[in-house]
C-alpha atoms as one frame of an Amber mdcrd trajectory, in Angstrom:
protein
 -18.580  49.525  15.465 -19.421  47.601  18.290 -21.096  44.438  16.689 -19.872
  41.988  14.139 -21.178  42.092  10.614 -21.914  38.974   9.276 -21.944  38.061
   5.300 -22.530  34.575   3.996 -20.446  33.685   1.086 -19.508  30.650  -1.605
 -16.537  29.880  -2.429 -15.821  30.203  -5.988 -12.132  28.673  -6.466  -9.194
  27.480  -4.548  -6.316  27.219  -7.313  -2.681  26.628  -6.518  -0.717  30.055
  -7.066   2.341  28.793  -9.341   4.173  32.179  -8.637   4.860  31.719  -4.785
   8.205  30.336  -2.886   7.968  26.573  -3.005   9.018  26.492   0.471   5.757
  28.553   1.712   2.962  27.789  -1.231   0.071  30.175  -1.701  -2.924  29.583
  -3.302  -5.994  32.222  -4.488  -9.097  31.475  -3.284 -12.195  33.565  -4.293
 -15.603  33.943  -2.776 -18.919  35.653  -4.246 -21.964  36.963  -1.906 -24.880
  34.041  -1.344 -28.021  35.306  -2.782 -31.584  34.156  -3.659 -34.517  35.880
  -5.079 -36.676  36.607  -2.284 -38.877  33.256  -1.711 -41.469  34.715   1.085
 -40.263  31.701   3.585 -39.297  33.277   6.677 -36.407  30.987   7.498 -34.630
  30.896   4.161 -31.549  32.701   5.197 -30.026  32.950   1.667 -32.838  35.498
   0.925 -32.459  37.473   4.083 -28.118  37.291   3.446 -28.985  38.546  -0.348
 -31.297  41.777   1.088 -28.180  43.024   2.705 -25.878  41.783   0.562 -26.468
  41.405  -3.195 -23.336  41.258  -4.063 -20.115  40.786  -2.954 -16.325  39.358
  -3.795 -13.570  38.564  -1.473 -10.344  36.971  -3.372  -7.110  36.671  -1.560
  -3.717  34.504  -1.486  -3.773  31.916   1.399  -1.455  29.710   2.268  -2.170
  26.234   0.193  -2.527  24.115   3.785  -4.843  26.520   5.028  -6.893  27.122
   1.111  -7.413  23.208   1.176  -9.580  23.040   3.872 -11.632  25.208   1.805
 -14.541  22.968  -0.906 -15.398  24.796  -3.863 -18.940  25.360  -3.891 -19.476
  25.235  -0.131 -20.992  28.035   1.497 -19.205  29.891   4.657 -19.971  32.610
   6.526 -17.554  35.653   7.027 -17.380  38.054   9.468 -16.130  41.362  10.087
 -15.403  43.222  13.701 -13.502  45.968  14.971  -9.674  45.062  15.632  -9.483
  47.772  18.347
């Protein structure tokens, strides 16, 4: 793979993980693919993100001073690219 795949994603939660050291706090976050219903406008990129990807889910454990930059609700793009 030689170029980047992009996806555009919301972010679904940001919740404290209670089960994590104290001294290095986690917390889950969760994302779900973008998507609209096709609308016909040529520069509504939530339609064109949906086409490729309908659906989607990324959930992981971050650590909680890099999760709260995060907004619930906020839409982010994510990409993915070969390592080597």
């Amino acid at each position: 793979m030689t170029q980047a795949i992009r996806c555009k994603m919301i972010c679904h939660a940001v919740e404290l993980n209670p089960h994590t050291d104290p001294a290095n706090p986690m917390a889950n976050v969760r994302f779900g693919a973008v998507w609209t219903p096709e609308s016909g406008t040529a520069g509504d990129e939530n339609a064109v993100f949906g086409k490729y990807t309908p659906w989607a889910e990324y959930r992981a454990a971050w650590a909680q001073s890099v999760a709260e930059r995060l907004e619930v609700g906020k839409t982010y793009y994510v990409d993915f690219q070969a390592a080597d």
